[in-house]
N, CA, C and O atoms as a GROMACS GRO file, in nm:
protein
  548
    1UNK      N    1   0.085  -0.117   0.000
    1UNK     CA    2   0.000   0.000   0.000
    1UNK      C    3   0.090   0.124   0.000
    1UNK      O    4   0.204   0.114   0.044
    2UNK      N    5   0.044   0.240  -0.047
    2UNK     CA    6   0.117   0.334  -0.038
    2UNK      C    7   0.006   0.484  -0.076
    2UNK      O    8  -0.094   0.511  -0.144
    3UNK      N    9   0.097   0.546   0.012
    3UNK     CA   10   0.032   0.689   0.037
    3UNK      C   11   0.080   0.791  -0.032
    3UNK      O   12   0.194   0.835  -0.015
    4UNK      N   13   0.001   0.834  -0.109
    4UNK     CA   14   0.034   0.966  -0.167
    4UNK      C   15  -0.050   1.083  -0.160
    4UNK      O   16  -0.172   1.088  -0.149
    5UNK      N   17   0.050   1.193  -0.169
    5UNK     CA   18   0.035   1.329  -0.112
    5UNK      C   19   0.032   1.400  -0.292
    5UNK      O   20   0.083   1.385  -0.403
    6UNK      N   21  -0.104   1.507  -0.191
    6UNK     CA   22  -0.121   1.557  -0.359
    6UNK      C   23   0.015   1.658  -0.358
    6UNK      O   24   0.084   1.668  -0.256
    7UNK      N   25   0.040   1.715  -0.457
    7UNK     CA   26   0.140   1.849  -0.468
    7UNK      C   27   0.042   1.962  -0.515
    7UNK      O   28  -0.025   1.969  -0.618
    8UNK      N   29   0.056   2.066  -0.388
    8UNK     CA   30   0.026   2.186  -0.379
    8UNK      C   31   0.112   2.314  -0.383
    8UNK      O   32   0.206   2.350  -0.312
    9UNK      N   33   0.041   2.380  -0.501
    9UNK     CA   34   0.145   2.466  -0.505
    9UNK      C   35   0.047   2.620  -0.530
    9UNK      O   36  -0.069   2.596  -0.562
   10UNK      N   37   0.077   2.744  -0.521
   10UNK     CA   38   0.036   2.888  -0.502
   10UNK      C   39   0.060   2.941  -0.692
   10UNK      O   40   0.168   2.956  -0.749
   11UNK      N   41  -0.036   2.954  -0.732
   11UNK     CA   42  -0.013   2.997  -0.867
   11UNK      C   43  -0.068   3.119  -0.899
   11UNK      O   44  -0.080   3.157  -1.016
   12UNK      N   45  -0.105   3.192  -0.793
   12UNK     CA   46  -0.159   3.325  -0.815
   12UNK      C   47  -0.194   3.384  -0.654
   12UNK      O   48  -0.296   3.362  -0.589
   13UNK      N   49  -0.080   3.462  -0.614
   13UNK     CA   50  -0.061   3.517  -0.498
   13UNK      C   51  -0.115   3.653  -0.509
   13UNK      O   52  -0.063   3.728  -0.591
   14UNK      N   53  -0.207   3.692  -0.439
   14UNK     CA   54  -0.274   3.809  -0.376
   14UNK      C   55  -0.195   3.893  -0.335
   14UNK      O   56  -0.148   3.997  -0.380
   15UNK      N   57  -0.176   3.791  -0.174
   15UNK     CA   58  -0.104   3.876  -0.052
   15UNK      C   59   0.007   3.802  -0.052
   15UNK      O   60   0.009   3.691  -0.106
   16UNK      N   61   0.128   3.861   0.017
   16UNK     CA   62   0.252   3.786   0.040
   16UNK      C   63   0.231   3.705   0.211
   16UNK      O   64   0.186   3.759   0.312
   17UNK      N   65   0.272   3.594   0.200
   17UNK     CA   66   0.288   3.465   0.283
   17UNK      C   67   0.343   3.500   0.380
   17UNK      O   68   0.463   3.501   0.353
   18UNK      N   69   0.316   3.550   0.546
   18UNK     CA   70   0.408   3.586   0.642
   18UNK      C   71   0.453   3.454   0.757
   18UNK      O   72   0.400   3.343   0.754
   19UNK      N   73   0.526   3.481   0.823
   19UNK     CA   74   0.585   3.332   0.894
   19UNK      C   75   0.502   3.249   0.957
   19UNK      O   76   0.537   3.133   0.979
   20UNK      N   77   0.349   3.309   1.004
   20UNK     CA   78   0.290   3.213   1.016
   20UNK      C   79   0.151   3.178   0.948
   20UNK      O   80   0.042   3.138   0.989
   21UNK      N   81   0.215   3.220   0.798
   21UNK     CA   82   0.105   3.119   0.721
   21UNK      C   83   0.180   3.059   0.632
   21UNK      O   84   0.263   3.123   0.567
   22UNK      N   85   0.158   2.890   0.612
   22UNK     CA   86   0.213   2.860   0.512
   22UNK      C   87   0.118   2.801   0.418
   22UNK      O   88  -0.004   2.804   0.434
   23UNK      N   89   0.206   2.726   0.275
   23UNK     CA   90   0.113   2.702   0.177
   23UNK      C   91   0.027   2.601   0.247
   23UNK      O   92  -0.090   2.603   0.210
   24UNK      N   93   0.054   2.525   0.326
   24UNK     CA   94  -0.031   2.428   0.400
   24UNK      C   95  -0.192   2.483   0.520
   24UNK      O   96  -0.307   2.441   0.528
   25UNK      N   97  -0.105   2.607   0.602
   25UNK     CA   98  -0.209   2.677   0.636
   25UNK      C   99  -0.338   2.756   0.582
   25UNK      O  100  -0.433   2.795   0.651
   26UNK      N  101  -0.320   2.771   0.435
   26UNK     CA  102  -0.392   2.842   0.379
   26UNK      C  103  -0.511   2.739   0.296
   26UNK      O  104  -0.629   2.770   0.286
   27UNK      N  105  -0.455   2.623   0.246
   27UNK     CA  106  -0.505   2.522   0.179
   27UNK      C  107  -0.689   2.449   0.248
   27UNK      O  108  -0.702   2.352   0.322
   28UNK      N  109  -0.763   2.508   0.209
   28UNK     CA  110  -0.894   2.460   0.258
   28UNK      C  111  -0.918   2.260   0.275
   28UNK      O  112  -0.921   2.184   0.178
   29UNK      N  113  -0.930   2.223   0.402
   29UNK     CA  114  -0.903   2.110   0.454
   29UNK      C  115  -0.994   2.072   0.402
   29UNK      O  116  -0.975   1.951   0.389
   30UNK      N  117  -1.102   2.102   0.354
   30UNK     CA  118  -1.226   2.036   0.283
   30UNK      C  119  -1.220   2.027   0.176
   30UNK      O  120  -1.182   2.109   0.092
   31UNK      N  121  -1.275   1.879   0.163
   31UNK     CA  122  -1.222   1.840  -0.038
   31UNK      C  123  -1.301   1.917  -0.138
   31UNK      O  124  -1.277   1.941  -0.256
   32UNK      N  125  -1.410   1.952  -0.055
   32UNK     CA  126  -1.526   2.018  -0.169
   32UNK      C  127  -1.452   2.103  -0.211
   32UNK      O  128  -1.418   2.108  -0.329
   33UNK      N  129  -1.409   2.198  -0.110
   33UNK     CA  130  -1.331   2.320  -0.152
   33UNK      C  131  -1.177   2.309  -0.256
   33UNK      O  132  -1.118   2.413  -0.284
   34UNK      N  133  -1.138   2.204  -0.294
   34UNK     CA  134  -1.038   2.180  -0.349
   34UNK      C  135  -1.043   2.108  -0.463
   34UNK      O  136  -0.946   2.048  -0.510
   35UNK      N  137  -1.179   2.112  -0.524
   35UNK     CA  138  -1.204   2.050  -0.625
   35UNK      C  139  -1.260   1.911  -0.641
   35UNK      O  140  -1.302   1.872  -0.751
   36UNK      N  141  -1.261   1.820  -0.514
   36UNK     CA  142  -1.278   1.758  -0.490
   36UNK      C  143  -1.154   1.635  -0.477
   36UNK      O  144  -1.161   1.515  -0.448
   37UNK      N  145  -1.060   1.708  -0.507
   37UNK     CA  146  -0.916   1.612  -0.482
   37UNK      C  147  -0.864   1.630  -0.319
   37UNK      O  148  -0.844   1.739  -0.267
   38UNK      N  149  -0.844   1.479  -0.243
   38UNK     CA  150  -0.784   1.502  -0.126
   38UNK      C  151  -0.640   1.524  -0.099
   38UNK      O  152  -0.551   1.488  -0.176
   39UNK      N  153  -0.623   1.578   0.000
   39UNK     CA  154  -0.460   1.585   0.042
   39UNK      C  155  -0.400   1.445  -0.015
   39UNK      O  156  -0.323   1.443  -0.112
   40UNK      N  157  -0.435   1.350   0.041
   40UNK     CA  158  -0.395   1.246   0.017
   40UNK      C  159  -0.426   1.139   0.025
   40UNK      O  160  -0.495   1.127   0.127
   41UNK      N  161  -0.410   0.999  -0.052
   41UNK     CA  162  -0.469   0.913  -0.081
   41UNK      C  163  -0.398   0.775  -0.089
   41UNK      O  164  -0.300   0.759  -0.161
   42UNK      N  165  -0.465   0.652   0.006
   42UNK     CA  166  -0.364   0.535  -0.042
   42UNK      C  167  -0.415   0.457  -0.119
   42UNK      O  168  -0.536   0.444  -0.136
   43UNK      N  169  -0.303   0.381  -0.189
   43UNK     CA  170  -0.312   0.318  -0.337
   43UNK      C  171  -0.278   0.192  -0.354
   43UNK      O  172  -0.156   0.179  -0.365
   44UNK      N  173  -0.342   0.085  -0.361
   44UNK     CA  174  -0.283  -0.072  -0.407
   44UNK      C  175  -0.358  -0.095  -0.517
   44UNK      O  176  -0.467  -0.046  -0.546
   45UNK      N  177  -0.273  -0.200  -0.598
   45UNK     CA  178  -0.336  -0.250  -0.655
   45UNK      C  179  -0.434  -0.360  -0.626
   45UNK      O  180  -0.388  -0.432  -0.538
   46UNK      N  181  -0.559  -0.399  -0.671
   46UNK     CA  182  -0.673  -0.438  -0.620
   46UNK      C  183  -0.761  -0.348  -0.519
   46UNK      O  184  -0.853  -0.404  -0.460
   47UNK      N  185  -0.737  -0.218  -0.498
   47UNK     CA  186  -0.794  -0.119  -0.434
   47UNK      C  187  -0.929  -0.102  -0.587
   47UNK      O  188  -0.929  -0.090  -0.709
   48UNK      N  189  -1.057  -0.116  -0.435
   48UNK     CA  190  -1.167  -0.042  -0.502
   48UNK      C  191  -1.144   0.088  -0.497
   48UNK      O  192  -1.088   0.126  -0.394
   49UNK      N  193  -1.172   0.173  -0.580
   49UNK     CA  194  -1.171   0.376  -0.590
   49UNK      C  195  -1.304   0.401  -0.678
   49UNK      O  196  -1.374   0.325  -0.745
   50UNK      N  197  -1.309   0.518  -0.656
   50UNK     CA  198  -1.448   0.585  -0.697
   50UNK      C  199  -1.354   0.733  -0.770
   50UNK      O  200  -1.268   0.792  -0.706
   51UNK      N  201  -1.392   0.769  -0.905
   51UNK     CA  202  -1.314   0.878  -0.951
   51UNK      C  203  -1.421   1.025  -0.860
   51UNK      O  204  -1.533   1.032  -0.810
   52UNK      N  205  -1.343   1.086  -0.875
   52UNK     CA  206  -1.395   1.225  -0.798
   52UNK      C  207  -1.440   1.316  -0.880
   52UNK      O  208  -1.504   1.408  -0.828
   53UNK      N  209  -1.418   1.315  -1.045
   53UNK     CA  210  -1.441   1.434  -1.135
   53UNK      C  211  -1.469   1.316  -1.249
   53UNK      O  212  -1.435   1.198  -1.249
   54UNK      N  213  -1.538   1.388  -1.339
   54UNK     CA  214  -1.570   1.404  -1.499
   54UNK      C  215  -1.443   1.362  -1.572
   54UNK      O  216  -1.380   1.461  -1.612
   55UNK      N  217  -1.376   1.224  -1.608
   55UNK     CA  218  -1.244   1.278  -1.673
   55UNK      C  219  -1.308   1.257  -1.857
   55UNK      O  220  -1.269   1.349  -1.928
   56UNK      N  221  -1.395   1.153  -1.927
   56UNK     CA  222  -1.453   1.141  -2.038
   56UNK      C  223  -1.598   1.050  -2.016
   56UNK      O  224  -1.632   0.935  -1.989
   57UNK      N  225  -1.651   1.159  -2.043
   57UNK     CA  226  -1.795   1.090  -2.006
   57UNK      C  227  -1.829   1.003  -2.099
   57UNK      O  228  -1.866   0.904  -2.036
   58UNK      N  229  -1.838   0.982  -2.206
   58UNK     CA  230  -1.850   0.879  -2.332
   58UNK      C  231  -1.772   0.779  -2.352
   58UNK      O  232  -1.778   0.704  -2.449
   59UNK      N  233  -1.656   0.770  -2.219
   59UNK     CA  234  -1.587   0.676  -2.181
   59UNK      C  235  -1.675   0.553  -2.053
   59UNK      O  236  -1.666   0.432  -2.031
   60UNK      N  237  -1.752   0.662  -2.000
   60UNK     CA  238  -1.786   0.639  -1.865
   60UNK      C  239  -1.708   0.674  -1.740
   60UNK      O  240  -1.725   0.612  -1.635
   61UNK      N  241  -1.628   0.765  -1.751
   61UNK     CA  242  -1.522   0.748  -1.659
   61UNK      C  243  -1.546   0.934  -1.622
   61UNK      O  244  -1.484   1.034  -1.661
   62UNK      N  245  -1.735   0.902  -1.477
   62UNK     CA  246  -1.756   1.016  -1.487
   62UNK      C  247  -1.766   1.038  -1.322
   62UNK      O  248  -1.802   0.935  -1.266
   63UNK      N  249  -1.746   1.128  -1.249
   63UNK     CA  250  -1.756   1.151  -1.141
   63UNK      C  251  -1.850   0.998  -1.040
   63UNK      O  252  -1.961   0.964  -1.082
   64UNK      N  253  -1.797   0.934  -0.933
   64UNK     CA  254  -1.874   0.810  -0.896
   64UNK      C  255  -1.828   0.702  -0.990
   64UNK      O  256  -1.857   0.609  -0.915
   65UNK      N  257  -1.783   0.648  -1.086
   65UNK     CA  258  -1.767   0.541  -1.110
   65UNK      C  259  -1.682   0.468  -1.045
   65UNK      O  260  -1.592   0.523  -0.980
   66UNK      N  261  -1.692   0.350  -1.048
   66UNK     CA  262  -1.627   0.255  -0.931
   66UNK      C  263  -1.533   0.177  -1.010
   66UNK      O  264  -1.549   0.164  -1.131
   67UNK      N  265  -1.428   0.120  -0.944
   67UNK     CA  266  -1.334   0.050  -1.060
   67UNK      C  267  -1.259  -0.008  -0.928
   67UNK      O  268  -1.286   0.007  -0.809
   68UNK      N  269  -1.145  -0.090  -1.002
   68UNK     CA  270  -1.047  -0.171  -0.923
   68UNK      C  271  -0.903  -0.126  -0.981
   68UNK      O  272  -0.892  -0.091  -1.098
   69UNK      N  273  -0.823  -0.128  -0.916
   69UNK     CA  274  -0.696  -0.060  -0.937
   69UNK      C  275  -0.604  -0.209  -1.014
   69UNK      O  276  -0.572  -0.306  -0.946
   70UNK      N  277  -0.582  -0.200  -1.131
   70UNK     CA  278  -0.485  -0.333  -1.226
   70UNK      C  279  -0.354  -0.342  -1.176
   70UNK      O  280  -0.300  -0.442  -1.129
   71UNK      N  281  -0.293  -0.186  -1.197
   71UNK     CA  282  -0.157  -0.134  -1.251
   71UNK      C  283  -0.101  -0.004  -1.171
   71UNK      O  284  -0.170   0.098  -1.172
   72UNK      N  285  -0.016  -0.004  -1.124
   72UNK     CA  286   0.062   0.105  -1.074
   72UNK      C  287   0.172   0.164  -1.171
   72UNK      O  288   0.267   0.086  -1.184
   73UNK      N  289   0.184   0.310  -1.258
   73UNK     CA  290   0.317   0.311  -1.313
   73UNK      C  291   0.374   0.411  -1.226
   73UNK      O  292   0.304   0.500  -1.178
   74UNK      N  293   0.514   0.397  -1.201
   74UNK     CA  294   0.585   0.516  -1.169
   74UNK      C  295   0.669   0.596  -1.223
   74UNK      O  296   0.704   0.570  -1.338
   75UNK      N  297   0.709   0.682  -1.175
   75UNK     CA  298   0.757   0.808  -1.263
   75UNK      C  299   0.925   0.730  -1.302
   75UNK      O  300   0.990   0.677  -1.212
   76UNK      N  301   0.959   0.735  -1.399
   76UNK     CA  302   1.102   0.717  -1.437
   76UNK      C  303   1.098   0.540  -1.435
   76UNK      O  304   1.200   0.474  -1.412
   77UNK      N  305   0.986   0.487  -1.459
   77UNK     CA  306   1.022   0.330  -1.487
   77UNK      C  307   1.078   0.292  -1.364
   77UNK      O  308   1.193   0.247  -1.359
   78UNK      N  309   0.994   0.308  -1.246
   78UNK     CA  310   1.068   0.249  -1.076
   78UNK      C  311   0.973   0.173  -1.045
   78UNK      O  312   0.861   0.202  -1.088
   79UNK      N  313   0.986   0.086  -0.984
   79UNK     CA  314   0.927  -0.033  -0.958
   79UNK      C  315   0.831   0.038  -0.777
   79UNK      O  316   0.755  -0.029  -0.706
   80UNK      N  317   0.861   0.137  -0.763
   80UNK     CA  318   0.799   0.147  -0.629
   80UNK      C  319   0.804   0.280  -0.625
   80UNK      O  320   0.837   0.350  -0.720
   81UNK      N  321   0.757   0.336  -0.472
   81UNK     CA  322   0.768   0.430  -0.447
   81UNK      C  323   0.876   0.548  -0.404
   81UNK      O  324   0.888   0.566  -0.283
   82UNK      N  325   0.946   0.618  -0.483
   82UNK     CA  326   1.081   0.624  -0.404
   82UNK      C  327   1.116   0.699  -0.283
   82UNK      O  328   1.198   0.680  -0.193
   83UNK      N  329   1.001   0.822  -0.317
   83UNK     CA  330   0.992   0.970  -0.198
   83UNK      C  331   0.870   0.972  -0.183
   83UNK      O  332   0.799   0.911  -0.263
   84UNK      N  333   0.818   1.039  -0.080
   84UNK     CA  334   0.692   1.052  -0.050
   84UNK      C  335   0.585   1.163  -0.147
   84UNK      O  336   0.465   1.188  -0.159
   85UNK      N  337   0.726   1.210  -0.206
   85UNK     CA  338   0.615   1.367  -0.271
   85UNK      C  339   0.594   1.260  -0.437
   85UNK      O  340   0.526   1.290  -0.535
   86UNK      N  341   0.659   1.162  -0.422
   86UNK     CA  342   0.601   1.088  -0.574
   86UNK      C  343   0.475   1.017  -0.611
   86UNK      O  344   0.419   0.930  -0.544
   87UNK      N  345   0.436   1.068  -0.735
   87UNK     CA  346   0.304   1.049  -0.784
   87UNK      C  347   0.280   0.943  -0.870
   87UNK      O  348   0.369   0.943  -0.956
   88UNK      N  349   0.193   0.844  -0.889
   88UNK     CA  350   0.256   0.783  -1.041
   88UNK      C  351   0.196   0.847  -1.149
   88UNK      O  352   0.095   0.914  -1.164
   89UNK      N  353   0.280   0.810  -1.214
   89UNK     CA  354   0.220   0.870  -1.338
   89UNK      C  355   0.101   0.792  -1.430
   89UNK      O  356   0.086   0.817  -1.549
   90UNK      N  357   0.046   0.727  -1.382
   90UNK     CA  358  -0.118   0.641  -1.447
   90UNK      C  359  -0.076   0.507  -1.302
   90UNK      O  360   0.004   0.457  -1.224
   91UNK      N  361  -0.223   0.516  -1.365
   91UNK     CA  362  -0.303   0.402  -1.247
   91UNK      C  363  -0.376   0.364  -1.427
   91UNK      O  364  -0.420   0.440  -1.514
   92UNK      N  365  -0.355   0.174  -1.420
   92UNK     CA  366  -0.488   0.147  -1.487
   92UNK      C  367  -0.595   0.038  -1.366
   92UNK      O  368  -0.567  -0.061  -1.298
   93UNK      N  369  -0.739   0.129  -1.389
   93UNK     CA  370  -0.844   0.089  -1.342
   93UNK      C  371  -0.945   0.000  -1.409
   93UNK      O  372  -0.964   0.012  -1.530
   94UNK      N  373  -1.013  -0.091  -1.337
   94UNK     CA  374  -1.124  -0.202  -1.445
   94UNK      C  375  -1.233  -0.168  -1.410
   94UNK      O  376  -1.262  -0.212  -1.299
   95UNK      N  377  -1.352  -0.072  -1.486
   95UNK     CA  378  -1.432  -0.042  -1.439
   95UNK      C  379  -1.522  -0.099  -1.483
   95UNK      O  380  -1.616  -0.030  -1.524
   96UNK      N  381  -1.532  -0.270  -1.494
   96UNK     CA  382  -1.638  -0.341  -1.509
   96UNK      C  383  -1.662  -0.363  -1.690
   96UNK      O  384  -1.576  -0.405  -1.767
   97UNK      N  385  -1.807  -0.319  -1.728
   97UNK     CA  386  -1.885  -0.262  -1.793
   97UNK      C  387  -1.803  -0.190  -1.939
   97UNK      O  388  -1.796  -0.223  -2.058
   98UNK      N  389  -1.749  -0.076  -1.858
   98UNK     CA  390  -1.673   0.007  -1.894
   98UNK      C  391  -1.556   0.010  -1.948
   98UNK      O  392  -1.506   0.105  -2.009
   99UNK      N  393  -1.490  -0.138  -1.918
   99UNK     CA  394  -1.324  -0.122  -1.932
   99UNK      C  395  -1.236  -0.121  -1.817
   99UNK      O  396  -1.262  -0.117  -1.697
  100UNK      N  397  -1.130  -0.126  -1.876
  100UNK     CA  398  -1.017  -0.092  -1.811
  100UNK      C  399  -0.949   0.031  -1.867
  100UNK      O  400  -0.942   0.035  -1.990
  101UNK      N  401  -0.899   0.130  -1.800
  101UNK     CA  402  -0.864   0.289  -1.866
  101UNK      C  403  -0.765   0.328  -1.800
  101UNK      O  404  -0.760   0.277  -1.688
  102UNK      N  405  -0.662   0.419  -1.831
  102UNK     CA  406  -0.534   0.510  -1.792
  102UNK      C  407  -0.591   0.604  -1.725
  102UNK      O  408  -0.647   0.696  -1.785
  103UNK      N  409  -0.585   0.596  -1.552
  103UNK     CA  410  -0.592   0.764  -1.536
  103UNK      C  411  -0.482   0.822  -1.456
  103UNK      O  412  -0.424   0.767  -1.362
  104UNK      N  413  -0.457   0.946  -1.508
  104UNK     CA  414  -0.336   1.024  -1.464
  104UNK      C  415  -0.394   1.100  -1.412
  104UNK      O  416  -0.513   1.128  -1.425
  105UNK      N  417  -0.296   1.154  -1.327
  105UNK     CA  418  -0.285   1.269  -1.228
  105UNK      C  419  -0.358   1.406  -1.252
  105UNK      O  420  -0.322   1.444  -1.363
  106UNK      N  421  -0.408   1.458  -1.220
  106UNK     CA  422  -0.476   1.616  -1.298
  106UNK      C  423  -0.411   1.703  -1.179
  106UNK      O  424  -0.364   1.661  -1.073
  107UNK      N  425  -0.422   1.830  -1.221
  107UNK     CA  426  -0.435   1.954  -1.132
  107UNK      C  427  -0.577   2.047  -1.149
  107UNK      O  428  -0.641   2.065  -1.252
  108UNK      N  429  -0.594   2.080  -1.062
  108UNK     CA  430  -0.766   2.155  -1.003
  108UNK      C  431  -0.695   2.263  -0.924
  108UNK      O  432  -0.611   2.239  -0.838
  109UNK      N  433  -0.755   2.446  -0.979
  109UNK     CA  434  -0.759   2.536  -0.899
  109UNK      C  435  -0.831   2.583  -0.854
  109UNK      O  436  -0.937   2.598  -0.914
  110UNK      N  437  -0.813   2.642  -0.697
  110UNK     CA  438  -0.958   2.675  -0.629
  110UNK      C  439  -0.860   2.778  -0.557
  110UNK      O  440  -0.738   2.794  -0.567
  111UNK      N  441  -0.965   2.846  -0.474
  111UNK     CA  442  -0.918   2.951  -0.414
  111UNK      C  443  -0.847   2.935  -0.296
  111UNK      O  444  -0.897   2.831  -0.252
  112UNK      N  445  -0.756   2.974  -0.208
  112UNK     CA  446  -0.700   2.994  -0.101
  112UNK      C  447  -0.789   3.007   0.046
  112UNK      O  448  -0.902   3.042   0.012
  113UNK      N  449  -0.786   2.998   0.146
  113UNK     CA  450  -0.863   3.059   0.217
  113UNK      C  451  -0.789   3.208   0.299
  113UNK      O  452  -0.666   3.202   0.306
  114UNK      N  453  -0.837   3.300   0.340
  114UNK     CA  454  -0.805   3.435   0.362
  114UNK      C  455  -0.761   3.528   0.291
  114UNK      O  456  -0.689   3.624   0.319
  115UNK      N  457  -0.823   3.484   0.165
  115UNK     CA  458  -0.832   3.563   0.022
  115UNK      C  459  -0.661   3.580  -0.023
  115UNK      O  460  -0.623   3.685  -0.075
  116UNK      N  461  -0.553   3.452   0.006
  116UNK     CA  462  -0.436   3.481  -0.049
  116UNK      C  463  -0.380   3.449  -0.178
  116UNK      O  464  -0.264   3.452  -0.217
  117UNK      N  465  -0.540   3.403  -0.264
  117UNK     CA  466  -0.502   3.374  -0.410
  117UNK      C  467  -0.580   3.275  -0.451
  117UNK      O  468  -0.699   3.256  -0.425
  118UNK      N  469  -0.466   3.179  -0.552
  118UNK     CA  470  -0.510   3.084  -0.629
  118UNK      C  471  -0.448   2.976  -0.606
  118UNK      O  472  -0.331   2.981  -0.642
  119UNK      N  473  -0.480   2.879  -0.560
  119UNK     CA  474  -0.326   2.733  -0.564
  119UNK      C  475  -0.429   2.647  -0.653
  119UNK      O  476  -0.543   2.657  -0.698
  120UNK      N  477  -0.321   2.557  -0.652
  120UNK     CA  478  -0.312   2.423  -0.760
  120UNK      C  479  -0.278   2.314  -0.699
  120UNK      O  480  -0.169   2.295  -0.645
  121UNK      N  481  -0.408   2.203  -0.705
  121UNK     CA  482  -0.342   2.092  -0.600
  121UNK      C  483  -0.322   1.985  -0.734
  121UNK      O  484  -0.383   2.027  -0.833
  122UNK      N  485  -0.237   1.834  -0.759
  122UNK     CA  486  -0.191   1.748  -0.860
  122UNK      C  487  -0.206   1.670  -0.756
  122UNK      O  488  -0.155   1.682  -0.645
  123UNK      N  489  -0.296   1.569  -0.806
  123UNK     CA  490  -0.302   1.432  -0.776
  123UNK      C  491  -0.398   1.345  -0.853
  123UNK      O  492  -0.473   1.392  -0.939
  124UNK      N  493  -0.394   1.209  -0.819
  124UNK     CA  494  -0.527   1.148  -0.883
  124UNK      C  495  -0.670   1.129  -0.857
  124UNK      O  496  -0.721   1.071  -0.761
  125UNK      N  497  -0.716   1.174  -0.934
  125UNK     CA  498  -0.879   1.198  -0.929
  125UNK      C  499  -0.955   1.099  -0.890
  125UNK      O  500  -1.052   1.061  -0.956
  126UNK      N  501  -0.916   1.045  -0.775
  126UNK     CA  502  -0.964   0.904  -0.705
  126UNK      C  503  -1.004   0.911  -0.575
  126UNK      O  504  -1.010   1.025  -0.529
  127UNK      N  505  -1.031   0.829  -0.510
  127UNK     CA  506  -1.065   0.821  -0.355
  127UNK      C  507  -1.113   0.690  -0.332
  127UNK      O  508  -1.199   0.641  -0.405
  128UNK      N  509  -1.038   0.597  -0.183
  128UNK     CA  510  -1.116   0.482  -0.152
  128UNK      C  511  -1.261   0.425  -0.160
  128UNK      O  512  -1.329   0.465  -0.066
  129UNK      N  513  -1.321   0.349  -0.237
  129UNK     CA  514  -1.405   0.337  -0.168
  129UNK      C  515  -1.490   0.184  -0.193
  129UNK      O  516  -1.552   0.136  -0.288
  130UNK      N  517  -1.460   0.144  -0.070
  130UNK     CA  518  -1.506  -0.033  -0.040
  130UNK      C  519  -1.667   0.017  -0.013
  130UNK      O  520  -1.746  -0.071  -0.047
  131UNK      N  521  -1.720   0.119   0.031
  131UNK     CA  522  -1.847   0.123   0.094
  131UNK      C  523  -1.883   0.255   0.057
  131UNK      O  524  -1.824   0.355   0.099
  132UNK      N  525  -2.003   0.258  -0.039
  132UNK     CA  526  -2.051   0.404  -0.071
  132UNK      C  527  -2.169   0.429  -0.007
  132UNK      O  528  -2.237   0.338   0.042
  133UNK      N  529  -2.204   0.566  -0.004
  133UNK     CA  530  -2.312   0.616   0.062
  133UNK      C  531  -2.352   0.751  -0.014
  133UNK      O  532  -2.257   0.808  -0.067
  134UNK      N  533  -2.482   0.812  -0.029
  134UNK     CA  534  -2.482   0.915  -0.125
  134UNK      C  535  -2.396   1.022  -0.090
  134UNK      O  536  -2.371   1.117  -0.165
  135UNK      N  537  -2.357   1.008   0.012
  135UNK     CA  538  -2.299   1.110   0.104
  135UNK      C  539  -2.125   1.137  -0.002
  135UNK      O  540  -2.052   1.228  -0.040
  136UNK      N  541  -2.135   1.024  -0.008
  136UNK     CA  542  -1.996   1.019  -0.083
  136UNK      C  543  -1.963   1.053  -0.220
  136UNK      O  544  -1.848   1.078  -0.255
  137UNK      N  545  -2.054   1.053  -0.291
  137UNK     CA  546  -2.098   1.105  -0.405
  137UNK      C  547  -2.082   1.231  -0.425
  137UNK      O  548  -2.121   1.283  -0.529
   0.00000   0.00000   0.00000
């Protein structure tokens, strides 16, 4: 299993950042508010996930679909995880019905909280889920 951390980064600064705010302090802890991508997320293969966004709807591969995790790739042809800030670069998922499909990493911008801009969070448009509820949706 392995945990990954989205990468957040400030792509349109307002106000300047003083010592006690950082890019982490400012970052709205709620997924709604972030596009619906979490801080972070763990990943095996044979992990059920539910995608979080729209990536091709005529694919089926639309906000809620459910799938099973095939394939892990990583960045530079590595067999694992090497640092914690690493992402892979595709997951293939079997979403039944649907296929099996490549999904990569996206970035989603949303606003800051205390009006200090714009950030950009990168990760995969996924989230656990063995047990749904509409809530989760």
């Amino acid at each position: 299993m392995w945990k990954i951390k989205a990468q957040d980064k400030l792509v349109d600064l307002t106000k300047k950042l003083d010592n006690d705010n950082t890019i982490d302090s400012i970052i709205p802890k709620d997924n709604d508010k972030t596009g619906g991508l979490p801080k972070e997320i763990e990943i095996f293969v044979g992990a059920k996930v539910m995608l979080r966004t729209n990536l091709n709807v005529y694919q089926g591969l639309v906000n809620g679909a459910i799938g099973n995790i095939t394939e892990i790739n990583w960045p530079n042809f590595a067999r694992d995880q090497l640092y914690d800030e690493c992402i892979p670069t595709l997951i293939r998922v079997d979403f039944g019905r649907d296929g099996i499909h490549k999904i990569k990493p996206i970035s989603i911008q949303f606003p800051t909280m205390r009006s200090y801009g714009t950030a950009e969070r990168r990760i995969l448009p996924i989230i656990l889920s063995w047990a749904v509820t509409a809530h989760k949706l």
